[in-house]
N, C-alpha and C positions, 0 to 999 in steps of 0.2 A: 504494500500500500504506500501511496505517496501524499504525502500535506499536501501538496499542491491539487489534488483533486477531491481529498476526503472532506473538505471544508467549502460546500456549495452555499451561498445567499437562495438559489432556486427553492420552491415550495411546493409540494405534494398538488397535483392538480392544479398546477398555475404556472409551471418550470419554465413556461415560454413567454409568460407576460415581462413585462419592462420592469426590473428591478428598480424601488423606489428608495433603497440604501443610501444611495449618492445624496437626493432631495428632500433628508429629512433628518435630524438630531439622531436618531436611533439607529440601528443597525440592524436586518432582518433576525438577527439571532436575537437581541435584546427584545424585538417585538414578538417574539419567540416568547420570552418568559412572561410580558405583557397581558398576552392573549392566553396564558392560561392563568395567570396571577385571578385574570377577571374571570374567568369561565366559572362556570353552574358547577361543571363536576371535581373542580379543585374546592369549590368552597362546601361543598358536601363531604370533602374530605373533615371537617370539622365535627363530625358526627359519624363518625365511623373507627373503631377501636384500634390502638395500638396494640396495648398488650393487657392494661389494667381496665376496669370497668369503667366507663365515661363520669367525670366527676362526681360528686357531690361536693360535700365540705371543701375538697383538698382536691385541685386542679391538676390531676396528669396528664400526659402529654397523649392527644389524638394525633390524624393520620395529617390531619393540616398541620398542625404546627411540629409532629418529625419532620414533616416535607420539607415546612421554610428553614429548619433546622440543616438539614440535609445540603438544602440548597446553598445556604453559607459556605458550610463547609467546601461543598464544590467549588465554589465563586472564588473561592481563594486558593483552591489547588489550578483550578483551568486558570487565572491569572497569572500564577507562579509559573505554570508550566510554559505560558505562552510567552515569559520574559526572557527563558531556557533557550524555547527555541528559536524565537528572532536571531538568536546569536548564527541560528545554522545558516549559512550563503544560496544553498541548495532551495533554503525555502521562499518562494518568488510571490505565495499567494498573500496577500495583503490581509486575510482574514486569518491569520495565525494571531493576530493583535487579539481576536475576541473569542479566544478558546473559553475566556471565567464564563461567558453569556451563554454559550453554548452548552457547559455543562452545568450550570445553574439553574437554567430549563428545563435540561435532562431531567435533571433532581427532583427539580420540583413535579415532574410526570409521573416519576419513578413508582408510586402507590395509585395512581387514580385509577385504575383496573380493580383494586383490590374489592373483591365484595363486602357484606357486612361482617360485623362477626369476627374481624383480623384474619388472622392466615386459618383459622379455621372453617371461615365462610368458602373459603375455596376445596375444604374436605368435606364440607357438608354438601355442594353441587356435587362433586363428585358421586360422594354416594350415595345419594337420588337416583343417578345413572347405574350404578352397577350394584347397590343391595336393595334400593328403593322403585316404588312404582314406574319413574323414570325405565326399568330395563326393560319392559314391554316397546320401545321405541329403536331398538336394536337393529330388527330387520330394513328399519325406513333411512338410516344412515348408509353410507359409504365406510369402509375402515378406517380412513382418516378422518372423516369426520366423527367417529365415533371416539376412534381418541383422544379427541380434544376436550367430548364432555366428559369422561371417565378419568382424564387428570384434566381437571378443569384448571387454567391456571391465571393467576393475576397480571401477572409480566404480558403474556398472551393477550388478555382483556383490557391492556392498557394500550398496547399496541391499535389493537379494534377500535379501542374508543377514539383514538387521535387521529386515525387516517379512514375510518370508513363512514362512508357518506352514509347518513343515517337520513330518514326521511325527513325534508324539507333543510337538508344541509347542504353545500356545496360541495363538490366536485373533491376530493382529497382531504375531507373529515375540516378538521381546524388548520388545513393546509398550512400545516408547521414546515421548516427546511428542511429539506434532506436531511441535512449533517444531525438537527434535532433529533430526529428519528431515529437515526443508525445510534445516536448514543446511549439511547434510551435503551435500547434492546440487547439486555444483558446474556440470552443463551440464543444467537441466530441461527435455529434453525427447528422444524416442525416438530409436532408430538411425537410425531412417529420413529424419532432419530433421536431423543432425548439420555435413551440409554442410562446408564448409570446416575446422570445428573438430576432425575427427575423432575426437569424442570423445561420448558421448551419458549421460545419466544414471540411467534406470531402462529395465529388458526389455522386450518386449510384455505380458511375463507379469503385472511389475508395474504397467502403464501405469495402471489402475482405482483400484490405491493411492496414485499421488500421485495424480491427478485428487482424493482425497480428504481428504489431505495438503493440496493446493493449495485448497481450495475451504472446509475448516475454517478457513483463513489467510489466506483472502480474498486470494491471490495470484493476480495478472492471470495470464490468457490472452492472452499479446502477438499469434500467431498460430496463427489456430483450423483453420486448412487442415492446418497441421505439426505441432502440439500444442507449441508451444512458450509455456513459461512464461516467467515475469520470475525473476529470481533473489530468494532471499530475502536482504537485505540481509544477515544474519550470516554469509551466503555466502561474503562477500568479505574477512570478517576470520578464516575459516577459510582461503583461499585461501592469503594475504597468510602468515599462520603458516608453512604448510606452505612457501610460497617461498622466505622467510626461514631456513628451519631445515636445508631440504637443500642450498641451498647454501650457506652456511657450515660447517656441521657436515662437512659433503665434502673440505673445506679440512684439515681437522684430520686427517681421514683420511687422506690423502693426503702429512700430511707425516709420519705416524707410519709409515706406509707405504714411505715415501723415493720417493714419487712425485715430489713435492716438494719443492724445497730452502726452507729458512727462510727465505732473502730471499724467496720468490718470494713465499710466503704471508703472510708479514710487510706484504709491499709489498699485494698485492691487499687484507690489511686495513686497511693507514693510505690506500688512495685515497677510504675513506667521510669524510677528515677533511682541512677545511684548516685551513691554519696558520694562514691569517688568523682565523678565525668563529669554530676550535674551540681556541683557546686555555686555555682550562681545563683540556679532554683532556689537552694537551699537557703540562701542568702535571702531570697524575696521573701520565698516562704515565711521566714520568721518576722521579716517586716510586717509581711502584710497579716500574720496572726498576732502580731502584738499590738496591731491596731484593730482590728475587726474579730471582734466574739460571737459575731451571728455565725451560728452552724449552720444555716443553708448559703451561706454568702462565702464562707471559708471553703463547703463543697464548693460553690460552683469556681470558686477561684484553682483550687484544685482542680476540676474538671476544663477549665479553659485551658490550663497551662498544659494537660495531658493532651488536648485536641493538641493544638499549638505545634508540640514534638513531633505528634502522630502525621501532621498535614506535610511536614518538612521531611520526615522519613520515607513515608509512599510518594512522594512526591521525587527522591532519590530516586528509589527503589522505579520508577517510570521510567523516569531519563534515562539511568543504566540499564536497563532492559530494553531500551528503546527499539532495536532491530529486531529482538524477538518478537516486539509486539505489530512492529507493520511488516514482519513476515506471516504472523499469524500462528505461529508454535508460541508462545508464551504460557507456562502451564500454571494454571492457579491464578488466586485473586494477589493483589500487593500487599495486601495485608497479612499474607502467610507467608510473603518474604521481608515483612520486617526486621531489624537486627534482634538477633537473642532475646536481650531482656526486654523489648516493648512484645514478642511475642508470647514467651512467656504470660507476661502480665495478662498480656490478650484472652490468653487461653483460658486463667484463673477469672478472669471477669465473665468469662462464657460458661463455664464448668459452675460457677453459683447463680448464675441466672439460670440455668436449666434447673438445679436442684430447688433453688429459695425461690425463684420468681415463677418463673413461669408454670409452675406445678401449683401454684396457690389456688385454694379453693374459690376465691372471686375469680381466676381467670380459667379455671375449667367450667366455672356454672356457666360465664357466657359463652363459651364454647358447647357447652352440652343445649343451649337456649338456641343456637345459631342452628343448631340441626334440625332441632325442630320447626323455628319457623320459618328456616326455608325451605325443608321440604314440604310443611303446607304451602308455600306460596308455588316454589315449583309443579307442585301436583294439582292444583288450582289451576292455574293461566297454561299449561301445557296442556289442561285438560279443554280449556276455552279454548285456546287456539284453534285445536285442534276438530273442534267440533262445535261451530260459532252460533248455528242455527238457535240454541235453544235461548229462553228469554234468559236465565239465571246467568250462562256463559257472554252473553250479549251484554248484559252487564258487565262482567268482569272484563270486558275486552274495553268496555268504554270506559273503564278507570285506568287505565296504559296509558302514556302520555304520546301523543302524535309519532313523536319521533320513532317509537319501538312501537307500532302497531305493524303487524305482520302483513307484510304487500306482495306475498306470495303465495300460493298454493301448494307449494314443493314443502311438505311435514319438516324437511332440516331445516329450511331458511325460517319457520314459522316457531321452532321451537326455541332458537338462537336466538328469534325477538323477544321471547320471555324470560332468555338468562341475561339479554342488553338489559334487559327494565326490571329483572329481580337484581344483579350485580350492579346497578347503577343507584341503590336504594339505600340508606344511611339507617344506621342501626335500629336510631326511633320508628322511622317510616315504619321499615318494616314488620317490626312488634306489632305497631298499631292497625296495620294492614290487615296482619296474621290476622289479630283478635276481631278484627269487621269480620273479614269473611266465617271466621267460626264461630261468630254471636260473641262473644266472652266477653 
């Protein structure tokens, strides 16, 4: 792969109109993060679960504010990186200036796929399709389409939502840039080739749109049997964002929570530092604890200074890999080529978030709640779709919002409109939804 062609201003569904870059303060990448800042399904991200149960008393962090979280962190690794590579002579395309924009956007796309319910609403479509009423609809698929609802995935459904023209949309979804797109899509290539990774990046639906994505961007085809792509190199510093931001930020949760005691989180964030090398830290450290006794203000001071490291270590760890990465062999995320001790550290902040966080009995109830009521609501509107005539289902088709009302005949394209408009639905709705159609 080469910068000078991975970095297009052109827009999904528009590549041929007159570039308006030049005639206006912004740059099409910054109207890039613009046009989703303002969009419906970014700000529904505010209502839709990270890891803990949506507030009450004590405010943790949902999918909107990891996102802008995320997206920081981005903004300032694509900035770093693009000050890297100006230095190279090689590089002639003028938009290597606005690499923060481009992964900033990424960023902030990075969740808007996800359904309700956090990563468990994506196990709960699932198995609607393969233990729930959903497997009577088997024989009306294709293999690959059948794939894609049996590992339903969010990466996948973020991809869909941003590039496919939905009823009364335009021609290339929210005809974001090329470059946007290819950044975003952290496993390129179908269900069907996911293998080991369990995890795949665009539907069948949309397989045509990256093939076009990929091929304006002069992104290899590593293997033409699978359809697997190369990653696009800002891939990995959207990745590297997102790893960096949830688990840290989980930390904090967790101790405002009282999941947590202070030592423990205290300690998991001075293992990024040693005494020896980070003497300086040390030095602030105690400044800034001899002035400041608040214990969420001393975390989070702690936790800025551990992003801080982390942004400047993967941020190495890119540059020196660089070849690997635009040849397309680069194995793993950067964050598991950190040095020793930040990985380490890494490892330990991960190994108690699986045992102390994420096993908490708040965040399995709404995982066990997420199954429930989206398999009534899949079982519901699949069932209307599918058989519209009668008056009860005629209703339920008229509460779908225009945009995912089914404008086909063909059972796949008709079922796909009810997972657009149940994965498109924020924790509350959905409850509420459930509880209408089952009287409660």
């Amino acid at each position: 792969m080469d910068w000078n062609t991975l970095l297009s201003p052109y827009r999904l569904g528009s590549k041929h109109r007159e570039t308006l870059s030049n005639a206006v303060a912004r740059s099409n990448f910054q109207r890039d993060y613009d046009r989703l800042i303002f969009s419906a399904p970014f700000r529904r991200l505010q209502d839709k679960t990270q890891v803990f149960p949506l507030p009450g008393s004590i405010f943790v962090h949902n999918r909107l504010t990891h996102s802008l979280e995320v997206a920081s962190i981005g903004r300032s690794l694509g900035d770093m990186a693009s000050r890297e590579l100006q230095k190279n002579n090689s590089i002639t395309n003028p938009l290597i200036y606005e690499l923060g924009a481009v992964v900033s956007a990424a960023c902030l796309a990075h969740d808007i796929g996800n359904p309700p319910f956090g990563h468990s609403g994506e196990q709960a479509i699932s198995h609607f399709f393969t233990e729930g009423k959903g497997v009577q609809f088997r024989d009306r698929m294709s293999d690959e389409e059948w794939n894609d609802l049996i590992h339903f995935e969010g990466n996948a459904n973020a991809f869909r939502l941003l590039a496919h023209p939905f009823n009364g949309r335009r021609t290339g979804g929210f005809s974001l840039t090329y470059t946007t797109l290819a950044s975003l899509v952290k496993y390129p290539w179908p269900s069907t080739s996911m293998g080991k990774k369990k995890k795949y990046g665009f539907f069948k639906s949309e397989e045509s749109t990256y093939d076009e994505v990929a091929n304006v961007l002069n992104i290899p085809l590593l293997d033409t049997e699978k359809k697997i792509y190369a990653r696009h190199p800002l891939v990995y510093l959207v990745e590297a964002a997102d790893d960096i931001a949830y688990q840290l930020m989980d930390l904090e949760d967790a101790l405002k929570l009282g999941i947590l005691d202070l030592k423990t989180v205290e300690e998991l964030f001075m293992n990024f530092f040693d005494v020896g090398e980070d003497t300086r830290f040390y030095e602030i450290k105690s400044s800034v604890y001899e002035e400041v006794s608040d214990v969420n203000e001393r975390i989070a001071f702690l936790r800025a200074t551990v992003i801080s490291k982390l942004i400047n270590q993967v941020l190495k760890v890119f540059l020196e890999n660089q070849s690997q990465i635009l040849e397309g062999n680069f194995e793993g995320n950067l964050v598991k080529h950190l040095p020793e001790q930040s990985l380490v550290a890494f490892k330990k902040v991960s190994a108690i978030s699986l045992d102390k966080i994420y096993r908490q009995p708040d965040v399995i109830a709404i995982e066990l709640s997420g199954y429930h009521v989206l398999d009534s609501l899949l079982d519901a509107f699949t069932t209307a779709v599918l058989n519209p005539a009668t008056d009860y289902n005629s209703k339920l088709i008229s509460i779908m919002p225009d945009q995912f009302k089914p404008q086909s005949v063909l059972p796949n394209e008709q079922i796909r409109s009810v997972l657009d408009f149940v994965s498109s639905m924020t924790d509350l709705y959905a409850v509420k939804l459930h509880r209408m159609i089952k009287g409660i």
